[in-house]
C-alpha positions as a Markdown table, in Angstrom:
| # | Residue | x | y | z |
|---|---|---|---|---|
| 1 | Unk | -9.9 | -19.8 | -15.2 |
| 2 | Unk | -10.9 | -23.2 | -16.5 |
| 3 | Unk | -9.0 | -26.1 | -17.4 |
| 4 | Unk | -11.1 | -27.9 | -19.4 |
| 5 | Unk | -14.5 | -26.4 | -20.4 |
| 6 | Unk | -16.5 | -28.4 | -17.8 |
| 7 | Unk | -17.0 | -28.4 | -14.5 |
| 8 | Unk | -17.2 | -31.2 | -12.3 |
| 9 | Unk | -18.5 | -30.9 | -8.8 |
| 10 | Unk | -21.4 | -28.5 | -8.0 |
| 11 | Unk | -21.2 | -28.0 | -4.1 |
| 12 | Unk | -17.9 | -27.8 | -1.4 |
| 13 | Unk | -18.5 | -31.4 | 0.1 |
| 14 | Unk | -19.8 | -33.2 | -3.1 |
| 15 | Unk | -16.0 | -34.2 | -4.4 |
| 16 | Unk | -15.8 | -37.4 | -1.7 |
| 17 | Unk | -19.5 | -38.8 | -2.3 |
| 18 | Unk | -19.9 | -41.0 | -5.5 |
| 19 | Unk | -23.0 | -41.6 | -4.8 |
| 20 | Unk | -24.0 | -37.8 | -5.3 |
| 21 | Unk | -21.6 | -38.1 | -8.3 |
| 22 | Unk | -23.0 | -40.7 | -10.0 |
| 23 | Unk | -26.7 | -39.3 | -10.0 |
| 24 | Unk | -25.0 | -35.3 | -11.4 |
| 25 | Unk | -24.3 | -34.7 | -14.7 |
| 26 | Unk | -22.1 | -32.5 | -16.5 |
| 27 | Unk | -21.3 | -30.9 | -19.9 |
| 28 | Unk | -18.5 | -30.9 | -22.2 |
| 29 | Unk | -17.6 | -28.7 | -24.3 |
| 30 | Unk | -17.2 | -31.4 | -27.1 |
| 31 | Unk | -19.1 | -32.9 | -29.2 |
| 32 | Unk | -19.7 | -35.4 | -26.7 |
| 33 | Unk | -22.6 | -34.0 | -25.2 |
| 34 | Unk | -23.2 | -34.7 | -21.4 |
| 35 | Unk | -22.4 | -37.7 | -19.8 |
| 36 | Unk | -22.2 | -39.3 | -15.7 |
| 37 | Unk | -19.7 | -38.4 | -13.3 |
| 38 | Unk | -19.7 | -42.1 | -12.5 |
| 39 | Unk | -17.9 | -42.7 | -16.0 |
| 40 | Unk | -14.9 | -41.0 | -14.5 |
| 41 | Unk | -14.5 | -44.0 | -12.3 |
| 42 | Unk | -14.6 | -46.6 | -14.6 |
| 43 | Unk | -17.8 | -47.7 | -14.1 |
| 44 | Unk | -19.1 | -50.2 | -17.0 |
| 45 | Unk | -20.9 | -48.3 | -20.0 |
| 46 | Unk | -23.2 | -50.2 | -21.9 |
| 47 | Unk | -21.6 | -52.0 | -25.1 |
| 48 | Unk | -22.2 | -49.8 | -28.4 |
| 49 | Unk | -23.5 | -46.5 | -28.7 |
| 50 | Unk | -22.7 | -43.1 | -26.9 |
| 51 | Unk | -21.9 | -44.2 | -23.7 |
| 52 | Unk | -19.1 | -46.9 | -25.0 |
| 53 | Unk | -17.6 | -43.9 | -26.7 |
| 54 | Unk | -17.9 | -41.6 | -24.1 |
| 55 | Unk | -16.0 | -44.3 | -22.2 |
| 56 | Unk | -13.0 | -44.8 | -24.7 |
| 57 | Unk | -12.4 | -41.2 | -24.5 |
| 58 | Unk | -12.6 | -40.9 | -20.8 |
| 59 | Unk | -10.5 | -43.9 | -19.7 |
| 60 | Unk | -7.4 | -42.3 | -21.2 |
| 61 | Unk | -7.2 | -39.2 | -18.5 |
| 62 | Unk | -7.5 | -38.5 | -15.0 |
| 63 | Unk | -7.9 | -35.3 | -13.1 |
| 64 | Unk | -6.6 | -33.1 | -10.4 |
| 65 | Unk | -9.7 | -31.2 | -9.2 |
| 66 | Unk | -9.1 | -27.9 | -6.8 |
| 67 | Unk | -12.1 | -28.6 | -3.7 |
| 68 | Unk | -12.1 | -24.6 | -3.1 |
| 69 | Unk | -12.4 | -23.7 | -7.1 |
| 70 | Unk | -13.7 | -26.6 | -8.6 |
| 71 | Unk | -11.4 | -26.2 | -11.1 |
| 72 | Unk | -9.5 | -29.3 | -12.6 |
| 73 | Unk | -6.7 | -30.0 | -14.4 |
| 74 | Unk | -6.7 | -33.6 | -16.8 |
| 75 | Unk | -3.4 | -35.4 | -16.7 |
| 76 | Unk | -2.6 | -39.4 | -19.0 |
| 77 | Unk | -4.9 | -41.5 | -16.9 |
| 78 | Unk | -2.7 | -44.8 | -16.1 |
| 79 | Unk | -0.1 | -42.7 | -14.1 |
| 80 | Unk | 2.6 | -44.5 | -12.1 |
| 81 | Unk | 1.8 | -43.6 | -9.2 |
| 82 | Unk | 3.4 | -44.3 | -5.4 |
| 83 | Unk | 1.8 | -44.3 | -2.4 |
| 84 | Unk | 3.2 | -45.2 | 1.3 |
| 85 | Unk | 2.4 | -44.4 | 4.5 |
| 86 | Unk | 2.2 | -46.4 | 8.1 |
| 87 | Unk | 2.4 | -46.4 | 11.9 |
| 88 | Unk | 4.4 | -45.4 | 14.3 |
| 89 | Unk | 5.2 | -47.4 | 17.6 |
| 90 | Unk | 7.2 | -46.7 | 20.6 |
| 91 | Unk | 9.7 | -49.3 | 21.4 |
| 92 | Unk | 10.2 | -50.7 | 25.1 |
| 93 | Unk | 13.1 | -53.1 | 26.3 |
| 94 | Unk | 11.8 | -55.3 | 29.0 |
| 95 | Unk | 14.8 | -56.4 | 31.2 |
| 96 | Unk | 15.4 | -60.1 | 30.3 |
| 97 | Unk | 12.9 | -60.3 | 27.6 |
| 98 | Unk | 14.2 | -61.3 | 24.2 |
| 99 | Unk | 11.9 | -59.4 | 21.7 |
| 100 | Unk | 10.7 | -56.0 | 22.6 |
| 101 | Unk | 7.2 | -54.5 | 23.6 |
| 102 | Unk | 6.1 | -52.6 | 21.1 |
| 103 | Unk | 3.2 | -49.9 | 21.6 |
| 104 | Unk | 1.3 | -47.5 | 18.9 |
| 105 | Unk | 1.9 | -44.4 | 19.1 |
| 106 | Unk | -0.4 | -43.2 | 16.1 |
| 107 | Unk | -0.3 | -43.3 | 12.1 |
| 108 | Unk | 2.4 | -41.7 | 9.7 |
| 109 | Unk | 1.2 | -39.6 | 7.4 |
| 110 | Unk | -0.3 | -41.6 | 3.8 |
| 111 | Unk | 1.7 | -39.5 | 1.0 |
| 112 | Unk | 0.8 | -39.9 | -2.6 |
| 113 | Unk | 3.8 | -39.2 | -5.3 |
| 114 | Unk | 2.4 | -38.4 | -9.0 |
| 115 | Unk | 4.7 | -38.2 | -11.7 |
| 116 | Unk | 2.2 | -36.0 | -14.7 |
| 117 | Unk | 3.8 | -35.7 | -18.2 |
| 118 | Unk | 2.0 | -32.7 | -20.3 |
| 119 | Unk | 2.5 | -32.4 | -24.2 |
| 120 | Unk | 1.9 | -29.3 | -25.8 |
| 121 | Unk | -1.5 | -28.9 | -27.7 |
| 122 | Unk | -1.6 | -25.2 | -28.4 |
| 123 | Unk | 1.5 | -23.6 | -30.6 |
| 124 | Unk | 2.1 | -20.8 | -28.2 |
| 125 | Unk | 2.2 | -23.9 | -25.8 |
| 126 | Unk | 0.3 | -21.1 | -23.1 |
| 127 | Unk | -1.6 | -24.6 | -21.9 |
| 128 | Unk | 2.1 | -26.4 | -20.9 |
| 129 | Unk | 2.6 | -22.5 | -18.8 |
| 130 | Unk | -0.4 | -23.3 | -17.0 |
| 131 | Unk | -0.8 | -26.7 | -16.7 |
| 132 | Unk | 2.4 | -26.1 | -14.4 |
| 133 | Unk | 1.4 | -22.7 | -12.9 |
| 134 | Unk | -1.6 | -24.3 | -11.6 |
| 135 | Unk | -0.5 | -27.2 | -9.7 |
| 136 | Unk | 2.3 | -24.7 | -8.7 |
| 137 | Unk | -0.8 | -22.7 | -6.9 |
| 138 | Unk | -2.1 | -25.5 | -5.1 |
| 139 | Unk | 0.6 | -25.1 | -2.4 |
| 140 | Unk | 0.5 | -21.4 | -1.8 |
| 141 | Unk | -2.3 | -19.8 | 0.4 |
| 142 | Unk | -4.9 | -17.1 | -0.5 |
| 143 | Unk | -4.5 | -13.8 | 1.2 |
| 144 | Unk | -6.7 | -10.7 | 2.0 |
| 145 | Unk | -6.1 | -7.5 | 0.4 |
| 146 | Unk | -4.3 | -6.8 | 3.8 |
| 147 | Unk | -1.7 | -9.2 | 3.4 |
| 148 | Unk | -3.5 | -11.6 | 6.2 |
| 149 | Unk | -3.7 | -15.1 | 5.4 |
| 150 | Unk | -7.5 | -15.8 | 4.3 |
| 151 | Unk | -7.6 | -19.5 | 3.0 |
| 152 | Unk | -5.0 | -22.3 | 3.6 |
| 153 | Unk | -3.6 | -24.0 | 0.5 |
| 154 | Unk | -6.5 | -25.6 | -1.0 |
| 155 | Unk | -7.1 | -29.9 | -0.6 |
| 156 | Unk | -7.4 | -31.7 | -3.8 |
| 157 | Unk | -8.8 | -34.3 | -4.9 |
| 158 | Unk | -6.7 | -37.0 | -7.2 |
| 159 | Unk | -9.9 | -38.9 | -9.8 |
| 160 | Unk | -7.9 | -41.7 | -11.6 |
| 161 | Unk | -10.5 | -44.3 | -11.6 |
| 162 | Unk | -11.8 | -45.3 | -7.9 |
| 163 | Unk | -7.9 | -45.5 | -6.7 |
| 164 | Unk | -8.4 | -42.1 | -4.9 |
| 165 | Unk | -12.0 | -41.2 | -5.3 |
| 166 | Unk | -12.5 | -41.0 | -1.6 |
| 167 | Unk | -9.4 | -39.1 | -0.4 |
| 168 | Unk | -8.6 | -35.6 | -0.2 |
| 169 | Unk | -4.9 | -34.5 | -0.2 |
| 170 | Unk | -2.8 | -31.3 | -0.1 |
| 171 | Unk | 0.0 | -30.7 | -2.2 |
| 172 | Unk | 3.7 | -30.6 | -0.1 |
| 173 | Unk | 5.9 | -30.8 | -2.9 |
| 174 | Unk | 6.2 | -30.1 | -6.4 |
| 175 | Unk | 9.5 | -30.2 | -8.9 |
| 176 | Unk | 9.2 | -29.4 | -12.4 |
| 177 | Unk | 11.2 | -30.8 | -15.1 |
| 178 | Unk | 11.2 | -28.6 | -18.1 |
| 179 | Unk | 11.8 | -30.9 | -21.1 |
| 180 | Unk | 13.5 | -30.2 | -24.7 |
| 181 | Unk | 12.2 | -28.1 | -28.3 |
| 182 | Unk | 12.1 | -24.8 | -26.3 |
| 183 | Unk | 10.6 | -22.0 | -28.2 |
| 184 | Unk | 12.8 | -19.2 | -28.6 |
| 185 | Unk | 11.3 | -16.6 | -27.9 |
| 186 | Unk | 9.2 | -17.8 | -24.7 |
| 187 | Unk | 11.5 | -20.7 | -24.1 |
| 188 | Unk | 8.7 | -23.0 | -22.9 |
| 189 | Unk | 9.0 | -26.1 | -23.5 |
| 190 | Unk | 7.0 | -28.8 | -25.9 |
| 191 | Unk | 6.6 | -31.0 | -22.6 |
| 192 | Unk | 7.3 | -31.3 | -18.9 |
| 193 | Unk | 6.9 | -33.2 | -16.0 |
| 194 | Unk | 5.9 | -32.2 | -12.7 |
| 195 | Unk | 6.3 | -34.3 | -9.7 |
| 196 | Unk | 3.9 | -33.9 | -6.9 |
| 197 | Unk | 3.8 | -35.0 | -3.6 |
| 198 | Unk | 0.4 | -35.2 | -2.0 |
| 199 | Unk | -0.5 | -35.6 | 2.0 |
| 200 | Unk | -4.0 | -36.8 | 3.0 |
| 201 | Unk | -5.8 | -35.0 | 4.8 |
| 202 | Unk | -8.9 | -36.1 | 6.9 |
| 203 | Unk | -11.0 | -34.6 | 9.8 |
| 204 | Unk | -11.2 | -38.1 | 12.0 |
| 205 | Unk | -9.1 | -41.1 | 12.0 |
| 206 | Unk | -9.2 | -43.6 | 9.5 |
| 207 | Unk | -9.7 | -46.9 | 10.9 |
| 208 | Unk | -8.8 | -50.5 | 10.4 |
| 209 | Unk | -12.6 | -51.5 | 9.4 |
| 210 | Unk | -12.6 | -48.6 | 6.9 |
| 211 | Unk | -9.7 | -49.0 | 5.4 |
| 212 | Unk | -9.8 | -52.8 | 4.6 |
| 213 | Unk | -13.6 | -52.7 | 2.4 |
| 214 | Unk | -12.2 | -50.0 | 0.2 |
């Protein structure tokens, strides 16, 4: 399935390089026609004309984009978003010493909380179903058709401007708040929110020097 009608990334490890991003292109299936990757992130479009468009419409949506699938799901763009994470230190009292030693022991884990509001847009309201089903599937596993475990709850990438654009997360947590005007016969919902709580995950430390010129 496809949330959307385009795609956005065209290999496994193109999702955390802009630069690769910037130089693809991709195709709506709107009237738009095709535009950058880079306009996902904000980047300045030239005043008038297509790309000024292309921008009004873009600024107003962010995505959730599966790394194993490709596929992606848009959410309202200025999302209010929290993020925390930290370090952890082991704490040593030195015998007549006033303030403590203090020694790292390594990083917490960063966690990303996203609060996404969906509105129906189809009168079945079939896209508020799986707007919810398919962040719902981002923290289950894929299994063989022996019951083994074959792929690990897929990493995500959060695009809502260049706030993430370099991170990849899994999804821990999600709760779902069903809101009001239930149909009565599916009783779905006109709208619903479903908060998720993201981990990042990386394959190497992140370091001081890295962190700081992002």
């Amino acid at each position: 399935m496809a949330f959307g009608g385009f795609q956005l990334f065209t290999d496994i490890g193109q999702y955390v390089d802009t630069a690769k991003m910037a130089a693809s292109s991709i195709t709506s299936d709107s009237a738009i026609g095709g535009f950058a990757t880079d306009l996902f992130y904000g980047v300045l479009a030239e005043d008038g004309g297509v790309p000024s468009f292309i921008r009004r419409v873009l600024k107003n949506h962010g995505f959730i984009v599966d790394t194993v699938t490709k596929e992606r799901l848009v959410f309202q763009y200025n999302v209010a978003a929290r993020e925390s994470g930290g370090a952890d230190y082991a704490t040593h009292q030195v015998l007549a010493r006033s303030v403590p030693q203090f020694h790292y022991k390594g990083g917490q884990e960063r966690v990303l909380e996203l609060p996404l509001v969906f509105t129906m847009q189809e009168r079945a309201r079939n896209d508020i179903r799986r707007s919810v089903r398919f962040l719902q599937s981002l923290a289950y596993p894929d299994y063989s058709s022996g019951g083994e475990l074959d792929v690990a709850p897929h990493p995500v990438v959060v695009v809502q401007g260049r706030l993430y654009s370099q991170d990849r997360w899994l999804v821990r947590d999600f709760n779902v708040q069903w809101g009001d005007a239930m149909d009565p016969v599916s009783q779905i919902p006109s709208e619903v929110q479903v908060n998720l709580t993201l981990v990042e995950i990386r394959s190497r430390a992140k370091t001081y020097n890295e962190v700081i010129r992002l």
